[in-house]
C-alpha positions, 0 to 999 in steps of 0.5 A: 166793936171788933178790934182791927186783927180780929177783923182782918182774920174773919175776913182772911177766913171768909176768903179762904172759904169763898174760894173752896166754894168756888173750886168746888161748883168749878169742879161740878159736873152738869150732873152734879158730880165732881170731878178728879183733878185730870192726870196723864193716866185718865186723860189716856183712858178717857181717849181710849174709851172715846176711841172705842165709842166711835168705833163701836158706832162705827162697827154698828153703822157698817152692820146695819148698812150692809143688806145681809144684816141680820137686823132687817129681816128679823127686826126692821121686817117684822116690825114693818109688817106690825105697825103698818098695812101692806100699802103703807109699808111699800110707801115706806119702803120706797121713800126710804130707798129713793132717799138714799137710807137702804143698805148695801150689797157689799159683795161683788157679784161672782163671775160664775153669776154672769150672764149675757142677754139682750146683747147685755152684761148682767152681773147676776140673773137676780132682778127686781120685776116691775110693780114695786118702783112703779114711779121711778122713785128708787131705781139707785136704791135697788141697784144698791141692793144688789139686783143686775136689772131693776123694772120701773113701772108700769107707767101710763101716758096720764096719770090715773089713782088706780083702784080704790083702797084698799088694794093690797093684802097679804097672805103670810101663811102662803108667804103670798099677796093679792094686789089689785092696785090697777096701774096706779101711775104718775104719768109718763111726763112725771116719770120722764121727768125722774129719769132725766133728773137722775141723769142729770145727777149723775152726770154732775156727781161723775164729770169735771166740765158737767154743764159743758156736758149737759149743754150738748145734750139738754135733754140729759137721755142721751148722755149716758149713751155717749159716754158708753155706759148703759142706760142703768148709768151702772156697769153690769147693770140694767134699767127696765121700763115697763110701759102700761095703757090708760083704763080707758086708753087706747090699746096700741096708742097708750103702748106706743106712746110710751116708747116715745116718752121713755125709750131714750131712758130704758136698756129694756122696754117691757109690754105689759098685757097681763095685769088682770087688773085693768079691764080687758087688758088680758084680751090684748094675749090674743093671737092677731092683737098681740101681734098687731101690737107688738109689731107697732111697738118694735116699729116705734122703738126702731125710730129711737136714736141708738142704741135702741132698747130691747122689747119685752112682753109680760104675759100672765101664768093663766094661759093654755097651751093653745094661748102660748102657742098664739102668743110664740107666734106674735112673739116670733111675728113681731120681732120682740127680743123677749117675754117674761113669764110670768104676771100673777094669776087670778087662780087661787089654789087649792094648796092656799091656806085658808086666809080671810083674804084669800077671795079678795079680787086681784092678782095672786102672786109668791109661792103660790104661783110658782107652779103656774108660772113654770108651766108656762114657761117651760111650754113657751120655751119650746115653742120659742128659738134659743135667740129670744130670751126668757125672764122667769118670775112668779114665786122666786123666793130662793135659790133654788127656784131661781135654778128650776126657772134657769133649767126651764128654760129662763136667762134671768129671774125676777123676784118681788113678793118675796123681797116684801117679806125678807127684806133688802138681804134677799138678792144677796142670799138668792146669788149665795143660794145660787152659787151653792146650787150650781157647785162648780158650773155657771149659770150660764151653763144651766139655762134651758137644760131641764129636760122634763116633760111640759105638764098640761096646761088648763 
């Protein structure tokens, strides 16, 4: 056996060895490296990389949530348009802007920008048309982009799946689309119902005593009203409803039903009679119809509690003169406040590039349809007084479009094809085009100064 000392240092060294054993594991990293005992210098350098890691996140978030970020027109778009067709795309699309996930307009809008119509403030002419948020999903989203006016719909009375799939195609040689989607819409009771969620909302994110508020007026349409803002719920903003009939409606009924539904929500009810894709809806152009319609539409909308939104209608590109004339005088007939010009067209030009989707039946609408939609309104622009309003839209995709369509003869512009190709960025870079166009004017100072000649219409 051992003697007793030799025991005592074998076991001394046993420790001794433990214990390096032991510091050494604590010292390991979940990697498997060890780390240096910690002084003041690493312990500061340690700290200013975890300050400048946040940072860095910081810096990256801001950029990626600004809309003029590089980012989403030259990656999230491209990418979008790869891995998706045009229908899946716009879903996204609106999903993650109803969301609250889209970018921002981080600029404030310029005064040279400014326009009054409908006895209303734009910050800007640049405004979404209807067609992309037809169920009122995203209406925060797109103000958040930088449009002055955002058109939801067109919503009918019931809701209908519209037309068969697929519906949609794109023509990115033309920078165009064909839709023949056909008044998909959820209804007016699911569309009201948004609405009046969304005045909720705000009225509990703005308010201290907000439930005292809401008790006042339980249907939540009114708020807005008695708290001086506008319908939009935002200053210098504006929200359109553009109100569409049923397949297999009523031609008047469907319209005025719609005024009831949803007029308390809207700073601006549009009429929607253009879209080629619901049968016969097109007929509705005519001269006494039109009238007949209107006049109905305006009487209705004369039965809402003040302030009582403004009336539009929207007419298609694929008019003669003699049908605008028609249409001017039901316009003037019926006491409308407005007319957008235009829908898109079922004319396929002879400057399209050849696409394996161009006879696809639908509605042609982007840069294409410019010429048309400029003829038209430049035609209804003479044959209309200054007092009612004009909305340009069909193949806005820059600033110097949105200036021809001012000089035209149009206060605002809307834009849609366009932003399902450049993205969340184009309102930003349509009002910096703008501005450079103008130089030192105002927008307001070009509306309806063009002096060129009307082109014959087909």
């Amino acid at each position: 056996m051992s003697s007793p000392r030799a025991f005592r240092a074998l076991f001394r060294v046993s420790i001794a060895s433990t214990a390096r054993t032991t510091q050494r594991i604590s010292q390991r990293t979940l990697f498997g490296r060890a780390t240096r005992p910690s002084t003041p210098f690493t312990r500061a350098r340690n700290a200013a990389y975890g300050v400048l890691t946040l940072a860095g996140l910081g810096v990256g978030a801001f950029y990626a949530t600004d809309s003029r970020s590089a980012l989403w027109r030259y990656a999230a778009m491209p990418i979008l348009h790869l891995t998706t067709d045009p229908e899946q795309g716009h879903w996204l699309a609106i999903k993650g802007l109803g969301m609250g996930i889209g970018p921002f307009d981080r600029v404030s809008d310029d005064e040279r920008l400014a326009v009054e119509a409908f006895g209303k403030k734009f910050s800007s002419p640049v405004s979404m048309a209807a067609g992309f948020d037809k169920q009122a999903e995203a209406i925060d989203g797109l103000f958040d982009l930088g449009f002055s006016y955002v058109e939801i719909g067109s919503v009918t009375p019931l809701p209908q799946p519209g037309n068969p799939l697929p519906r949609f195609f794109r023509l990115p040689d033309d920078k165009a689309v064909i839709n023949r989607y056909g008044f998909n819409s959820d209804g007016h009771e699911a569309v009201a119902r948004r609405l009046r969620d969304r005045v909720r909302k705000w009225v509990i994110d703005t308010f201290p005593s907000p439930y005292n508020l809401l008790s006042q007026f339980p249907d939540g349409a009114a708020v807005a009203d008695a708290a001086g803002q506008p319908r939009s719920l935002r200053p210098g903003k504006v929200l359109g409803v553009n109100l569409g009939k049923n397949k297999t409606g009523e031609e008047i009924e469907d319209y005025v039903k719609g005024v009831r539904a949803l007029g308390a929500f809207a700073d601006i009810l549009v009429i929607n009679v253009s879209s080629p894709n619901t049968p016969g809806l097109r007929s509705l152009q005519k001269k006494e119809m039109l009238a007949s319609l209107l006049t109905a539409v305006v009487s209705e909308r004369e039965k809402l509690a003040e302030p009582n939104p403004r009336v539009c209608v929207k007419i298609a590109p694929d008019l003669t003169e003699s049908d605008i004339e028609d249409i001017a005088w039901a316009v003037k007939e019926s006491k409308v406040d407005g007319v957008i010009v235009s829908n898109t067209t079922i004319s396929r030009p002879s400057h399209l590039i050849h696409h394996r989707y161009v006879e696809e039946i639908g509605g042609l609408s982007g840069p294409p349809v410019k010429p048309l939609a400029l003829t038209a309104l430049r035609t209804l622009r003479r044959h209309l007084p200054k007092e009612i309003t004009i909305i340009g839209a069909g193949g806005i995709s820059n600033g110097k479009d949105a200036v021809e369509f001012a000089r035209a003869g149009a206060s605002l512009v809307q834009v849609y094809t366009a932003f399902g190709y450049e993205g969340p960025g184009l309102p930003r870079k349509i009002k910096d085009e703008i501005l450079e166009e103008l130089g030192g004017q105002r927008w307001v100072d070009i509306i309806g100064t063009e002096n060129a000649p009307v082109l014959a219409l087909a």
